[in-house]
C-alpha positions in Angstrom: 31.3 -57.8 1.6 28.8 -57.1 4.3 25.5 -55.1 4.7 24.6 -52.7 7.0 21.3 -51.3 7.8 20.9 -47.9 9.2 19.9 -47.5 12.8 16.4 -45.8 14.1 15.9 -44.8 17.9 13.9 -47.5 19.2 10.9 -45.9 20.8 10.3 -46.4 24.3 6.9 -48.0 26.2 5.8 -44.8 26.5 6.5 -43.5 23.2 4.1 -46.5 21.9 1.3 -46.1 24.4 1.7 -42.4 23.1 1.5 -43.6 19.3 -1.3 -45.9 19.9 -3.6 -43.2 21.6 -3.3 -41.2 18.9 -3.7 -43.5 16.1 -7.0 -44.7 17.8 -7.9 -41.3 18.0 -6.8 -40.6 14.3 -8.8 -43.8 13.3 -11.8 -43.0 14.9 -12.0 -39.1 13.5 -11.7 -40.6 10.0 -14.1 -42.4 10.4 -16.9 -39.8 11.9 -15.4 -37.6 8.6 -13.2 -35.3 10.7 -10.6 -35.3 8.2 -8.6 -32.1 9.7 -8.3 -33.4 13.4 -8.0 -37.0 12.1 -4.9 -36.4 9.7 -2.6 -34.9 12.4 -2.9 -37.2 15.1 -2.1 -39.9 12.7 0.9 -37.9 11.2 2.2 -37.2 15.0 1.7 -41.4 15.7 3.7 -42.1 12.7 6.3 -39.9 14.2 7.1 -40.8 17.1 6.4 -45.0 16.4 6.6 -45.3 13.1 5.1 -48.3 11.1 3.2 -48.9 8.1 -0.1 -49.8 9.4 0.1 -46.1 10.5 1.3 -44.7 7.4 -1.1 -46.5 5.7 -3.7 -44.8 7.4 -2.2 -41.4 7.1 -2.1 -41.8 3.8 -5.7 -43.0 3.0 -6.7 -40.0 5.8 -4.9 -37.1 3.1 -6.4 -38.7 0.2 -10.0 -38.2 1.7 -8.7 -34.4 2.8 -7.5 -33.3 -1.0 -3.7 -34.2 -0.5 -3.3 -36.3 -3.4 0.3 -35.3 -3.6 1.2 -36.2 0.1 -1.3 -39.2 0.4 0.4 -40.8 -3.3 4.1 -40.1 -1.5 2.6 -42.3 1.5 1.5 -44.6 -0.2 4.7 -45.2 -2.4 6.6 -45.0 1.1 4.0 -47.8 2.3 4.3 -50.1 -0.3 8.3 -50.6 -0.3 8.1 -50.3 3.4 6.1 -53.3 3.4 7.4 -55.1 0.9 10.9 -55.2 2.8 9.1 -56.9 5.7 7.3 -59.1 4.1 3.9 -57.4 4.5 2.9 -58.9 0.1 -0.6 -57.8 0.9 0.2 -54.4 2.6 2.3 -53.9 -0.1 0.5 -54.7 -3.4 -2.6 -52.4 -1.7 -0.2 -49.5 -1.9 1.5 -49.7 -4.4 -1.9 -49.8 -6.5 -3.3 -46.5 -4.3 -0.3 -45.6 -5.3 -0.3 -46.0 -9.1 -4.2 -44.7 -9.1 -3.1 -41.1 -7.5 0.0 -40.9 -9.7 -2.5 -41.0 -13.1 -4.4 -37.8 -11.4 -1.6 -35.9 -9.5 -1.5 -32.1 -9.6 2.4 -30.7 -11.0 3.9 -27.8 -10.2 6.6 -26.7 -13.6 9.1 -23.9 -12.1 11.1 -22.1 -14.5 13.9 -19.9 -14.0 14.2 -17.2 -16.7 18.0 -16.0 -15.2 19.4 -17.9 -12.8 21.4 -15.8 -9.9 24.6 -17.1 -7.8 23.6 -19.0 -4.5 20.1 -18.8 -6.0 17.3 -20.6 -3.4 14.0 -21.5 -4.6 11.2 -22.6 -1.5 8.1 -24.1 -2.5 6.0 -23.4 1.0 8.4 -22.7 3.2 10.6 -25.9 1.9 13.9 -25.1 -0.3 14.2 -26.8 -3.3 17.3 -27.8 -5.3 17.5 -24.5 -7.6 18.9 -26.5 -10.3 17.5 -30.0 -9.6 13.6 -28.8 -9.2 13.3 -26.3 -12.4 11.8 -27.7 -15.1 10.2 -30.9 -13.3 6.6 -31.2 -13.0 6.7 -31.4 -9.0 4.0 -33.3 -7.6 2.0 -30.9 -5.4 -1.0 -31.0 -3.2 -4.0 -28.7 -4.7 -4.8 -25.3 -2.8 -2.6 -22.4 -2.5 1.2 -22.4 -2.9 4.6 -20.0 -1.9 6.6 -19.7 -4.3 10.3 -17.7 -3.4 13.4 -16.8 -4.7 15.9 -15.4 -2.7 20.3 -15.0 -4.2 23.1 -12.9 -2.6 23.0 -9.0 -3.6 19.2 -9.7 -5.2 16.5 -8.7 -4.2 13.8 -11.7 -3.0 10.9 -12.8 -5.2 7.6 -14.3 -4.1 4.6 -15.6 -5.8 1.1 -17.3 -4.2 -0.9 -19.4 -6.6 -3.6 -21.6 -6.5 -3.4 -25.1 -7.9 -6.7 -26.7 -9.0 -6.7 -30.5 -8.4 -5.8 -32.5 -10.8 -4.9 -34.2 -12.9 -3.6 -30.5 -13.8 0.1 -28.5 -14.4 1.1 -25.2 -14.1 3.9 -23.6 -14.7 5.7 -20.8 -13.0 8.4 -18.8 -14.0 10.3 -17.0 -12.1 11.9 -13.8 -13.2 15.5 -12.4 -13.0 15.8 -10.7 -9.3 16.8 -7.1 -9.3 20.0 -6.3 -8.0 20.2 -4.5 -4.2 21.5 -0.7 -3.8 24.9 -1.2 -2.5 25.1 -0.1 0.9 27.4 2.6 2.3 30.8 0.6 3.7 31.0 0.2 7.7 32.8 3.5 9.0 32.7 5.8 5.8 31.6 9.0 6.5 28.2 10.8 5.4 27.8 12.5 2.3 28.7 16.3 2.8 25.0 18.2 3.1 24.5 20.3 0.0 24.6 24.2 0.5 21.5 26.2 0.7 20.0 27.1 -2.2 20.3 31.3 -0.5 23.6 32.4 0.9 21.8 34.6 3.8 18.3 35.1 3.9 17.6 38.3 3.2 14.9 40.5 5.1 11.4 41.2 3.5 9.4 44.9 3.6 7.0 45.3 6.1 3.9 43.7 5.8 5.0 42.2 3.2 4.6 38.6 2.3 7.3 35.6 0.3 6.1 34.0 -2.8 6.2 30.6 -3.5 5.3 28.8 -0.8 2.0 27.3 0.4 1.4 30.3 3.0 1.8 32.3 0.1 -0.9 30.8 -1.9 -3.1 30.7 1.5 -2.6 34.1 1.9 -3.9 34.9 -1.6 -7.0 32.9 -1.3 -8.1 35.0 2.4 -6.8 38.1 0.5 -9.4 37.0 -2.2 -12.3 36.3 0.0 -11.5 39.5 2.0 -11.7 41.8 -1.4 -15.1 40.1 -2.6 -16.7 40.5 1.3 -15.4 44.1 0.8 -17.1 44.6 -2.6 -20.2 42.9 -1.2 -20.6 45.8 1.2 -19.9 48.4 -1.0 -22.5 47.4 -3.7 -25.4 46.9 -0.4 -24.3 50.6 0.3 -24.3 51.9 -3.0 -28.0 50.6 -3.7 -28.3 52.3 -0.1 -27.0 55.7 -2.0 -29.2 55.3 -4.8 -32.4 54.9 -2.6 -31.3 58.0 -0.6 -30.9 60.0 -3.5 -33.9 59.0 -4.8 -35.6 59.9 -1.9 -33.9 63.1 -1.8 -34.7 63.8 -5.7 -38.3 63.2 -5.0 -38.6 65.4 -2.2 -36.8 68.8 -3.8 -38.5 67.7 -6.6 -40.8 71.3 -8.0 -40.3 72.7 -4.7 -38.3 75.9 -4.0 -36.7 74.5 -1.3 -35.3 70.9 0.1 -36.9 70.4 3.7 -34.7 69.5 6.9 -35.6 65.4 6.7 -34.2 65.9 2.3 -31.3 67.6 3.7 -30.3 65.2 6.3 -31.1 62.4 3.6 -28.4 63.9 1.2 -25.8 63.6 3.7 -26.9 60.7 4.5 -26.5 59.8 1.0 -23.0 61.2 0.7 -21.7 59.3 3.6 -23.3 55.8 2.3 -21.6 56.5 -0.8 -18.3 57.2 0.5 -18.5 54.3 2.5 -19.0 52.0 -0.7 -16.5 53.3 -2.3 -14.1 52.8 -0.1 -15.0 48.9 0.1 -15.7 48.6 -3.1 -12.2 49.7 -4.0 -10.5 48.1 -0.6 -12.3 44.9 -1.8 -10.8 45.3 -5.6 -7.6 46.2 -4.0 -7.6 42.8 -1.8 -8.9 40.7 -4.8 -6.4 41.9 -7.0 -3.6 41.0 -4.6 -5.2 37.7 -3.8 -5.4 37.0 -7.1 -1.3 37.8 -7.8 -0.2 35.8 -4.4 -2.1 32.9 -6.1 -0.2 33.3 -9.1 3.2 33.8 -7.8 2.2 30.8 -5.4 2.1 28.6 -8.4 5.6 29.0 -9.6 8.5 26.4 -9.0 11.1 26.0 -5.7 13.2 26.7 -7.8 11.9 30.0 -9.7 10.9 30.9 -6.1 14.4 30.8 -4.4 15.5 32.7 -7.4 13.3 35.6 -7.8 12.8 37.6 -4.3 9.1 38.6 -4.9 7.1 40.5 -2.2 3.2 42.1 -2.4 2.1 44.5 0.2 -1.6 45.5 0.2 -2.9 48.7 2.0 -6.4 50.5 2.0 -6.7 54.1 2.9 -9.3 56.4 2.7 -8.8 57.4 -0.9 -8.8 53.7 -1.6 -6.6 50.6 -1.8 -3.3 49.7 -3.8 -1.2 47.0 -4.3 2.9 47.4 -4.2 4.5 44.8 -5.6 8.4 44.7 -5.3 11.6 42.4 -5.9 15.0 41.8 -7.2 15.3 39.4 -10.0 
């Protein structure tokens, strides 16, 4: 029987010159209290010389920052790293760091309420055994954590929370993922378009205007505000009329005769009433049809593509109408 031990690449001069600057550095950050600077130059001089002085450190340096989790992982590394070198004193120190961060860890419990084929959970950024991980309270450093779940043909999950330091657990479970719309095979050919709803498209009257559109209803409300401008004038020259005539009346009034100014005033009278009653009723005209477009604006694509609806207002001098036409 023999024993083998497995091989590191021995760092170089350099790479311990390297190492030693930074841990200096590291060292003398922690010590002025500049735990975020401090904490990755001693992490970079364990890495490329390792040794347990180092991790020592490293792990003291994320105890101070918050990382109980990654500080009580150090230490545990520390204290059999030391032990199988001899280090007793090195090793008893952190193994008891150790032991005091384990009674005041903070756990993270994932549970997986249907679990998917080729299933992947990552806990920030790092994949975790989907079967091994559920379940276990996973020792966590506090602050906010990515949860994800990701499986062939499902859709991917997520989840931030925040994890208070502990000793504290929370648990997280993670839902069945929804399946993915299966997608069109390489090569097939498109779906066939769907036929209009209107075989041809047929021609309206003149000056006419389609129903059940938007323009349509836009159209009703400029018809609308057209009609009550139009009414508007008519009523300023009806009270016109009734001043004129009033004028007039007073004027003929026990005399045996009208003079030339009461004359003049009567036709004057007779044309400002003609001209409100042809705006009054253009204006009723273009209100009414405002107020049908609107209407007929309201209805469905559907009802619209199946009832051919036009209106055509027109004023003239004997007033305004409306004509309203279709085919149902």
């Amino acid at each position: 029987m023999s024993l083998t031990s497995p091989l590191w690449a021995q760092p170089t001069p350099a790479d311990k010159a390297l190492a030693e600057g930074l841990f200096q550095d590291g060292k003398r950050l922690m010590d002025e209290g500049k735990l975020k600077e401090a904490c990755p130059k001693l992490a970079e001089s364990q890495r490329v010389d390792p040794t347990v002085g180092t991790l020592l450190n490293l792990a003291v340096c994320h105890e101070k920052e918050g990382k109980t989790a990654s500080a009580w992982a150090e230490f545990k590394e520390a204290s059999a790293l030391a032990a199988s070198a001899g280090q007793q004193d090195r090793a008893q120190f952190a193994d008891r760091r150790g032991s005091e961060l384990e009674a005041r860890l903070t756990r993270l419990v994932l549970e997986v309420a249907q679990a998917a084929p080729g299933m992947a959970i990552t806990l920030n950024g790092k994949e975790l055994s989907a079967t091994a991980a559920t379940g276990s309270g996973i020792p966590v450093d506090p602050g906010t954590a990515t949860i994800e779940a990701s499986a062939p043909g499902k859709r991917p999950w997520s989840q931030q929370v925040t994890l208070e330091p502990g000793p504290s657990t929370m648990r997280v479970t993670i839902p069945p993922l929804a399946d993915v719309a299966a997608a069109a095979p390489a090569g097939a050919p498109p779906p066939a378009p769907q036929p209009p709803t209107q075989a041809r498209p047929e021609a309206a009257a003149p000056g006419a205007t389609r129903a059940g559109g938007s323009p349509m209803r836009t159209l009703g409300f400029v018809a609308g505000g057209v009609g009550l401008a139009g009414i508007g004038v008519g009523a300023v020259f009806g009270v016109l009329t009734m001043q004129k005539a009033g004028d007039v009346e007073a004027g003929c009034s026990g005399n045996f005769g009208c003079s030339r100014a009461d004359v003049e005033a009567n036709e004057s009278a007779l044309t400002t009433a003609m001209v409100s009653n042809i705006a009054i009723g253009a204006g009723l005209a273009c209100v009414g049809a405002g107020v049908a477009m609107v209407l007929m604006s309201g209805s469905s694509e559907k009802a619209a593509a199946a009832e051919r609806v036009w209106v055509a207002p027109s004023v003239a001098s004997d007033g305004g109408r409306v004509t309203l036409g279709g085919r149902w």
